[in-house]
C-alpha positions as CSV (number, residue, x, y, z in Angstrom):
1,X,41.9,6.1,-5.0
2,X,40.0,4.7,-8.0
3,X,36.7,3.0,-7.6
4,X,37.7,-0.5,-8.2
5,X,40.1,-0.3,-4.7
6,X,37.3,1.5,-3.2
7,X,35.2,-1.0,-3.6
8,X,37.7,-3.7,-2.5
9,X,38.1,-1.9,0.2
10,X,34.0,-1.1,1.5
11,X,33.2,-4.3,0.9
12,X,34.9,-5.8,3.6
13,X,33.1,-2.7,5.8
14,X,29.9,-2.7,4.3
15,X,27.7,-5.5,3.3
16,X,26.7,-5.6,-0.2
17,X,22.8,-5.9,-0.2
18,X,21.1,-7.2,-3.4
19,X,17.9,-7.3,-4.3
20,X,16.4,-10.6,-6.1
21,X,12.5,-10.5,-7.2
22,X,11.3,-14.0,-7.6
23,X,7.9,-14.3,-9.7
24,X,6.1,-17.1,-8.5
25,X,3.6,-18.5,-11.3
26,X,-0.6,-18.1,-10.6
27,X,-3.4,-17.0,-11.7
28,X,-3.7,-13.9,-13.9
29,X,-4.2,-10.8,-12.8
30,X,-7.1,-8.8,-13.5
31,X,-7.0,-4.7,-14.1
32,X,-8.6,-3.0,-11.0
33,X,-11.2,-0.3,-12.9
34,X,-13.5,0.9,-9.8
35,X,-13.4,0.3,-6.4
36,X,-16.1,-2.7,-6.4
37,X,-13.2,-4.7,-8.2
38,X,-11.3,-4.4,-5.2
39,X,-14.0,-5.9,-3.2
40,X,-12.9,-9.2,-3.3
41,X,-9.4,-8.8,-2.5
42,X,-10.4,-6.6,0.8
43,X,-12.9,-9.1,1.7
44,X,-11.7,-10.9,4.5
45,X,-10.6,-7.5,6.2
46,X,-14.5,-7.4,7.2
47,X,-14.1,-10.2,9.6
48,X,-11.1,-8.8,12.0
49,X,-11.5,-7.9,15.1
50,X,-8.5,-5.3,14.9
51,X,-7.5,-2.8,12.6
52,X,-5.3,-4.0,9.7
53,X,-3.6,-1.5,7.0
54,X,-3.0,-3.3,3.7
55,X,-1.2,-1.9,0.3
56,X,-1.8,-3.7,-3.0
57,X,1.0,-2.4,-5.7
58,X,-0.3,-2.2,-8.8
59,X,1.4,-2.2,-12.8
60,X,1.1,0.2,-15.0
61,X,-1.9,-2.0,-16.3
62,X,-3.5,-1.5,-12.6
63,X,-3.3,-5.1,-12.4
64,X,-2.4,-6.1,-8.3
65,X,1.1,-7.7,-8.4
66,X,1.8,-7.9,-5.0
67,X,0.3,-7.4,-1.5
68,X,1.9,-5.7,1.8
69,X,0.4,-6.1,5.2
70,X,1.8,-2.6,6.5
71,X,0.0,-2.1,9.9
72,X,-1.5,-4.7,12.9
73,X,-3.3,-2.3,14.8
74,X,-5.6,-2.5,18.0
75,X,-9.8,-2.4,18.1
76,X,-9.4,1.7,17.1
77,X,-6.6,2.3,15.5
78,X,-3.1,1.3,13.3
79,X,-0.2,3.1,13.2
80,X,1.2,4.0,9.2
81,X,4.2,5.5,8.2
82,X,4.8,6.4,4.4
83,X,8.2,4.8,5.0
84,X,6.9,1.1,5.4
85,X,4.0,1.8,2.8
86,X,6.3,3.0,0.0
87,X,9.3,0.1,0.8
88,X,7.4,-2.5,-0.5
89,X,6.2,-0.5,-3.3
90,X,9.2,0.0,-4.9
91,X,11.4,-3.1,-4.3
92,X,8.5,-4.7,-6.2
93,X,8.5,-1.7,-8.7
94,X,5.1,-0.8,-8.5
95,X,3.4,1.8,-10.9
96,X,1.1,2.8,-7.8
97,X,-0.9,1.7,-5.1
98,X,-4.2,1.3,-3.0
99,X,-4.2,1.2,0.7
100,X,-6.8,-0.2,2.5
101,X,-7.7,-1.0,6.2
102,X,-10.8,-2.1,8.1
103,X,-13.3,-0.3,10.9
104,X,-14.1,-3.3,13.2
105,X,-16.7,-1.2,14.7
106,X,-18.0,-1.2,11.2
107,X,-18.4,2.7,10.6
108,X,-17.8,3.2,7.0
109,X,-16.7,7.0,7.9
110,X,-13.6,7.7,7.3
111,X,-12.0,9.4,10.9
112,X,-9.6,12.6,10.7
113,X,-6.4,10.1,11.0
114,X,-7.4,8.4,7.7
115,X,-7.9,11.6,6.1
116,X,-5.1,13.0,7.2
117,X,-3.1,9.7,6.5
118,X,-4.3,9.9,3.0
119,X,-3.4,12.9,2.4
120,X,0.0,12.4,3.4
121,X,0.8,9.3,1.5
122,X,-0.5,10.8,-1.8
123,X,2.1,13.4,-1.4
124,X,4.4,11.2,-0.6
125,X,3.8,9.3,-4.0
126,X,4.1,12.2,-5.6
127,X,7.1,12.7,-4.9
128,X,8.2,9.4,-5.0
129,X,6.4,8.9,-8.5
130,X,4.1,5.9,-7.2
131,X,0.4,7.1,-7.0
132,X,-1.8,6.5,-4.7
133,X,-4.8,5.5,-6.2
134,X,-7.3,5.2,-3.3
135,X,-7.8,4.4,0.3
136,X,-10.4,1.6,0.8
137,X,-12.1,1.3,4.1
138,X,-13.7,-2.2,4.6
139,X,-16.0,-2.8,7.2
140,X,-18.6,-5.9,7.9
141,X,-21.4,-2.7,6.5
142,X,-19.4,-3.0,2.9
143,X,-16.4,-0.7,1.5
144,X,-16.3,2.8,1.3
145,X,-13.6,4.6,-1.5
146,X,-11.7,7.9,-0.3
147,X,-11.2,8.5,-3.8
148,X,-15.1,8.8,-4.6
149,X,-16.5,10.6,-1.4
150,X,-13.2,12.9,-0.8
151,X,-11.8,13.3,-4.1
152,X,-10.8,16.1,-3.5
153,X,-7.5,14.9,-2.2
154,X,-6.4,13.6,-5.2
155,X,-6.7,17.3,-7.3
Protein backbone atom coordinates (compact mmCIF):
# COMPACT_ATOMS: atom_id res chain seq x y z
CA UNK A 1 0.00 0.00 0.00
CA UNK A 2 1.74 3.31 -0.89
CA UNK A 3 1.45 6.32 1.29
CA UNK A 4 -0.81 8.36 -0.89
CA UNK A 5 -3.81 5.40 -0.46
CA UNK A 6 -2.80 5.33 3.09
CA UNK A 7 -3.52 8.50 3.61
CA UNK A 8 -6.83 8.47 1.54
CA UNK A 9 -7.66 5.93 3.43
CA UNK A 10 -6.84 7.34 7.48
CA UNK A 11 -8.25 10.25 6.76
CA UNK A 12 -11.59 9.29 6.64
CA UNK A 13 -10.55 7.41 10.28
CA UNK A 14 -8.50 9.85 11.75
CA UNK A 15 -9.00 13.52 11.87
CA UNK A 16 -6.26 15.59 10.44
CA UNK A 17 -5.24 18.14 13.21
CA UNK A 18 -3.34 21.31 12.12
CA UNK A 19 -1.82 23.67 13.94
CA UNK A 20 -2.22 27.57 12.92
CA UNK A 21 -0.19 30.26 15.07
CA UNK A 22 -1.84 33.64 14.63
CA UNK A 23 0.49 36.70 15.81
CA UNK A 24 -1.61 39.24 16.96
CA UNK A 25 0.18 42.81 16.71
CA UNK A 26 1.32 44.83 20.33
CA UNK A 27 3.62 46.19 22.04
CA UNK A 28 7.20 44.99 21.85
CA UNK A 29 8.67 42.76 23.86
CA UNK A 30 11.36 43.39 26.16
CA UNK A 31 14.39 40.69 26.98
CA UNK A 32 13.74 39.28 30.59
CA UNK A 33 17.62 39.66 32.13
CA UNK A 34 16.91 39.10 36.07
CA UNK A 35 14.22 38.16 37.92
CA UNK A 36 13.00 41.90 38.95
CA UNK A 37 12.14 42.20 35.10
CA UNK A 38 9.64 39.64 35.64
CA UNK A 39 8.06 41.60 38.36
CA UNK A 40 5.67 43.33 36.48
CA UNK A 41 4.38 40.59 34.57
CA UNK A 42 3.76 38.42 37.91
CA UNK A 43 2.26 41.35 39.60
CA UNK A 44 -1.21 40.75 39.83
CA UNK A 45 -0.52 37.09 41.15
CA UNK A 46 0.01 38.98 44.58
CA UNK A 47 -3.56 39.80 44.86
CA UNK A 48 -5.26 36.11 44.57
CA UNK A 49 -6.70 34.53 46.98
CA UNK A 50 -5.74 30.99 45.52
CA UNK A 51 -2.90 29.52 44.08
CA UNK A 52 -2.31 30.13 40.44
CA UNK A 53 0.67 28.40 38.33
CA UNK A 54 1.60 30.51 35.26
CA UNK A 55 4.36 29.73 32.39
CA UNK A 56 5.66 32.60 30.24
CA UNK A 57 7.49 31.03 26.94
CA UNK A 58 10.22 32.85 26.04
CA UNK A 59 12.43 33.36 22.34
CA UNK A 60 15.64 32.69 21.97
CA UNK A 61 16.02 36.56 22.78
CA UNK A 62 14.26 35.80 26.35
CA UNK A 63 11.71 38.04 25.17
CA UNK A 64 7.94 36.69 26.76
CA UNK A 65 5.95 35.67 23.60
CA UNK A 66 3.22 34.06 25.10
CA UNK A 67 1.59 33.35 28.49
CA UNK A 68 -0.15 29.95 29.78
CA UNK A 69 -2.30 29.88 32.84
CA UNK A 70 -1.36 25.99 33.69
CA UNK A 71 -2.79 25.51 37.25
CA UNK A 72 -6.13 27.09 39.38
CA UNK A 73 -5.43 25.79 42.59
CA UNK A 74 -7.11 26.09 46.13
CA UNK A 75 -5.78 28.53 49.29
CA UNK A 76 -2.53 25.82 49.66
CA UNK A 77 -1.88 24.34 46.80
CA UNK A 78 -2.08 23.73 42.59
CA UNK A 79 -1.75 20.66 40.98
CA UNK A 80 1.24 20.75 37.79
CA UNK A 81 1.94 18.33 35.44
CA UNK A 82 5.02 18.78 33.00
CA UNK A 83 2.46 17.59 30.39
CA UNK A 84 0.19 20.75 30.42
CA UNK A 85 3.36 23.04 31.15
CA UNK A 86 5.40 21.87 28.19
CA UNK A 87 2.10 21.80 25.57
CA UNK A 88 1.81 25.25 25.35
CA UNK A 89 5.51 25.60 25.14
CA UNK A 90 6.03 24.06 22.14
CA UNK A 91 2.89 24.69 19.99
CA UNK A 92 4.10 28.29 20.44
CA UNK A 93 7.71 27.10 19.81
CA UNK A 94 9.23 28.47 22.70
CA UNK A 95 13.09 28.63 23.33
CA UNK A 96 12.33 28.19 27.18
CA UNK A 97 10.33 29.12 29.90
CA UNK A 98 9.66 30.58 33.51
CA UNK A 99 6.99 29.23 35.70
CA UNK A 100 5.63 31.12 38.29
CA UNK A 101 2.80 30.80 40.91
CA UNK A 102 1.72 32.73 44.05
CA UNK A 103 1.72 31.95 48.14
CA UNK A 104 -1.57 33.65 49.19
CA UNK A 105 -0.48 33.18 52.61
CA UNK A 106 2.35 35.26 51.51
CA UNK A 107 5.41 33.04 52.58
CA UNK A 108 8.06 33.74 50.15
CA UNK A 109 9.53 30.10 51.07
CA UNK A 110 9.44 27.88 48.62
CA UNK A 111 7.60 24.34 50.15
CA UNK A 112 9.06 20.75 49.31
CA UNK A 113 6.27 20.45 46.32
CA UNK A 114 7.72 23.52 44.54
CA UNK A 115 11.10 22.23 44.88
CA UNK A 116 10.30 19.07 43.95
CA UNK A 117 8.13 20.50 41.05
CA UNK A 118 11.06 22.43 39.88
CA UNK A 119 13.13 20.00 39.77
CA UNK A 120 11.09 17.85 37.75
CA UNK A 121 10.14 20.31 35.05
CA UNK A 122 13.80 21.25 34.47
CA UNK A 123 14.36 17.71 33.54
CA UNK A 124 11.72 17.53 31.76
CA UNK A 125 13.04 20.49 29.52
CA UNK A 126 15.94 18.93 29.18
CA UNK A 127 14.85 16.48 27.61
CA UNK A 128 12.50 18.18 25.72
CA UNK A 129 15.12 20.95 24.68
CA UNK A 130 12.97 23.94 26.31
CA UNK A 131 14.71 25.30 29.54
CA UNK A 132 13.43 26.16 32.28
CA UNK A 133 14.77 29.30 33.30
CA UNK A 134 13.31 29.87 36.77
CA UNK A 135 10.46 29.34 39.12
CA UNK A 136 9.10 32.65 40.42
CA UNK A 137 7.06 32.68 43.61
CA UNK A 138 5.03 35.87 44.01
CA UNK A 139 3.42 36.75 47.10
CA UNK A 140 1.79 40.21 48.49
CA UNK A 141 5.72 40.27 50.67
CA UNK A 142 7.37 40.58 46.90
CA UNK A 143 8.91 37.68 44.62
CA UNK A 144 11.27 35.25 45.41
CA UNK A 145 13.61 33.43 42.36
CA UNK A 146 14.33 29.53 42.66
CA UNK A 147 17.04 30.14 40.38
CA UNK A 148 18.99 32.61 42.83
CA UNK A 149 18.28 30.97 46.30
CA UNK A 150 18.32 27.12 45.01
CA UNK A 151 20.50 27.28 42.10
CA UNK A 152 21.57 24.41 42.61
CA UNK A 153 18.93 22.82 40.60
CA UNK A 154 19.80 24.23 37.57
CA UNK A 155 23.73 22.62 37.64
Amino acid sequence: MNSRILKKHLKYIVPEMRLALIREPGANPLPINCPDDIERFVEPLRHYAEEYFVVFHLSARNEICNYQIVSHGSLAASLVHPREVFKGALIANSFALIVAHNHPGGSLTPSREDLETTETLIKAGDLLGVKVIDHIIVSSNGIASLRETNGYMWT
